[in-house]
N, C-alpha and C positions, 0 to 999 in steps of 0.2 A: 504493500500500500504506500509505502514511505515513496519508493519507485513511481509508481503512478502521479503523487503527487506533486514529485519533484520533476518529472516530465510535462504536466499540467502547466506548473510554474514557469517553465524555462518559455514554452512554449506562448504563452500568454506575452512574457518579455519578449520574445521576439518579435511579437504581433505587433507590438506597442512599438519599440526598435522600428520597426518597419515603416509604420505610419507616423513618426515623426522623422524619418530621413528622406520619405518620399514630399515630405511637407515641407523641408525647411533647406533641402540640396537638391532642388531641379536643376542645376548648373551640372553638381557631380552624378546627376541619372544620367545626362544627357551625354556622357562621356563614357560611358561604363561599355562593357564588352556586349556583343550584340547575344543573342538568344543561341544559344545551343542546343544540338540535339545528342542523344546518345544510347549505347546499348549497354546494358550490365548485367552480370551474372555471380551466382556464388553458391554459398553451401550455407545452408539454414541446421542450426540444430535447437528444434522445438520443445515443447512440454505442454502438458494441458496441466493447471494445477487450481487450489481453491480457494475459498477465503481464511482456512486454518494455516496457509502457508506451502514451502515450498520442498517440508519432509519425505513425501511421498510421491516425489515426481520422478519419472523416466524421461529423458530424451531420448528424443530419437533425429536421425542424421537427413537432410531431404534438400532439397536446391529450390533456389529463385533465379530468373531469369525474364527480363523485358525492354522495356527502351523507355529514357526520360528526358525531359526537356531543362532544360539550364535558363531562367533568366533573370537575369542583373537587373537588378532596381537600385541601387546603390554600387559606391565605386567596391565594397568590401559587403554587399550584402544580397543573396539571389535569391529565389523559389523556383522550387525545384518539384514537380510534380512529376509520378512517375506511375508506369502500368507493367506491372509484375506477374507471373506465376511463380507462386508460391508456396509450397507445401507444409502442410503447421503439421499437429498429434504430437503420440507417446507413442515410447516403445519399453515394455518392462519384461528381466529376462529374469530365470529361475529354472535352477537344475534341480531334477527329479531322479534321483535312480541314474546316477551316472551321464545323462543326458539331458541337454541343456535346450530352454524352450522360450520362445519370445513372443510375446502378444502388442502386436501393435495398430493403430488407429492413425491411418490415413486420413488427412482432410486438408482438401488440395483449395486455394481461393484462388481469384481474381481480384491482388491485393492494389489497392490506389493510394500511394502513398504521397501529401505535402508537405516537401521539407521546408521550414526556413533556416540556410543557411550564412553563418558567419562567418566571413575567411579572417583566419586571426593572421598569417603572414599571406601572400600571393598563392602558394601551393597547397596550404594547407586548412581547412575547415570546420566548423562545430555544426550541427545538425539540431534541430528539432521539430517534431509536428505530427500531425494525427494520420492514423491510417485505416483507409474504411477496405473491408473487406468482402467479397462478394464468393461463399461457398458452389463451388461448382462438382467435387464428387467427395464421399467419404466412406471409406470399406477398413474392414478388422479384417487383420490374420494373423493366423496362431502357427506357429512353424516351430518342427522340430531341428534346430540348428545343426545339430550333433548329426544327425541322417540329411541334413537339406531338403527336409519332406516338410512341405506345407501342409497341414494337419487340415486346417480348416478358413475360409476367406469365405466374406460375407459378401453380400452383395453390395450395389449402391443404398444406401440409408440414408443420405442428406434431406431426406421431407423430414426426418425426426431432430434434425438439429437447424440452429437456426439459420438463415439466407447470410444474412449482415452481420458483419464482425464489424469493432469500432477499437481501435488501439492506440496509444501513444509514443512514436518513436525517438529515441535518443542517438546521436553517432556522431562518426565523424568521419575526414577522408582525406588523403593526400594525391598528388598529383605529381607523376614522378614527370611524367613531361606534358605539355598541352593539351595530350589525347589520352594517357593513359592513366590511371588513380585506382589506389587501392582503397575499400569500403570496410566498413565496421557499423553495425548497428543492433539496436536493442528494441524490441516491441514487446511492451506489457498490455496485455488485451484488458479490455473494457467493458464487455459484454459478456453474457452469457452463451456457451457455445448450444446450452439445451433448448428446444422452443419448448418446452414441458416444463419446466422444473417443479419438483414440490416441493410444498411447505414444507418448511425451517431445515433445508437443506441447503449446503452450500454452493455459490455457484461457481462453475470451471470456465476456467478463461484459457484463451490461448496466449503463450509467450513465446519469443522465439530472437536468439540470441541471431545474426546474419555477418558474413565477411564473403569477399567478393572484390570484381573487378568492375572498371566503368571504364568506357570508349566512348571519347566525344571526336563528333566528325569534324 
C-alpha cells in the first residue's frame, strides 16, 4: 500500500510539474525535441497478490512487447504513452514425492500505459503514471516439471475475471545512444482482478516488476 501511494504521489507531482512548465516556458516547448516514435520489449516477472500482503506470492516469468510514442512538452520533460502486450499471473511450484509440480495462471492484457517523464541528465530518466489494462485471455496449468507432462490446462476463463485493470507505474530508463535505452519499471495494480468477489475477502491485484529495451526511430 505504502507503494501505491507513493506512486499516487509522484504521479500527481508530475501532473502539476507538467502544467506549470507548459504555463510558464512556451519559449522552452517550442525548442524541445520533436515527437518520437518507438518499439520496446522485455521480460515481465509478475504476481497476483492481496490486501494481507506480499507473503504468499509466486512469480512467475512472461514478456511485454509494443510500440510508444515520445513527446516533449518541456526542454527536460515528455509523455510518453505506450500500447503493450503484456502478460501479468503467478506461478507457485511444490514437490511431491520426488517430483516437482507448478500451477500457474496466465493473464495476458492489452496494457496502455502514461508515462510522465523526467530527464534528470540528457540520457537518463524518472518515470511515473497510470496504466489501464485491457484483459484479452487467461488459462491455468498444472505441469509436472520433473516428467514435462502438463497434467492439466484450463480453458479460456476471462468472463470470470475482470475486463479493466487500472495500475500505477514507477521507473526509469537510460539511453545509451539516441535510439537505443534500457527500461526498468514497476506496476502495483489497483483493481480487483475478480469480477465476483465476496464479502470480507481480500482482493488480488496484479503486480509486475518489467526491464526491457526501447528503439526510437
Amino acid at each position: 500500500m505504502k507503494k501505491l501511494i507513493l506512486g499516487i504521489a509522484v504521479t500527481a507531482s508530475s501532473l502539476a510539474f507538467a502544467q506549470q512548465t507548459t504555463t510558464t516556458s512556451t519559449t522552452t516547448t517550442s525548442s524541445t525535441s520533436p515527437v518520437a516514435f518507438g518499439i520496446k520489449a522485455g521480460m515481465n516477472v509478475s504476481s497476483l497478490t492481496n490486501e494481507s500482503g506480499l507473503d504468499d506470492q509466486g512469480s512467475k516469468i512472461g514478456f511485454n512487447a509494443g510500440v510508444f510514442a515520445n513527446i516533449p512538452i518541456a526542454s527536460s520533460f515528455s509523455i510518453q504513452p505506450e500500447v503493450l502486450y503484456s502478460q501479468y499471473g503467478d506461478k507457485y511450484d511444490e514437490t511431491i514425492n520426488g517430483n516437482r509440480y507448478s500451477f500457474a495462471r496466465h493473464h495476458d492484457y492489452i496494457a496502455v500505459p502514461v508515462m510522465f517523464q523526467y530527464n534528470v541528465i540528457p540520457n537518463l530518466y524518472l518515470e511515473a503514471g497510470p496504466e489501464f489494462g485491457f484483459l484479452v485471455n487467461a488459462k491455468n496449468k498444472l505441469k509436472n516439471e520433473t516428467d514435462n507432462d502438463v497434467i492439466n490446462e484450463s480453458g479460456d476463463y476471462k468472463d470470470d475475471l475482470n475486463k479493466f485493470n487500472v495500475g500505477i507505474g514507477l521507473g526509469a530508463g537510460y539511453y545509451f545512444t539516441d535510439n537505443i535505452g534500457i527500461t526498468a519499471r514497476y506496476v502495483a495494480g489497483l483493481t480487483d482482478v475478480a469480477k465476483d468477489r465476496p464479502d470480507n475477502s481480500d482482493a488480488i491485484r496484479n503486480n509486475v516488476f518489467q526491464v526491457g529495451l526501447a528503439f526510437k526511430f
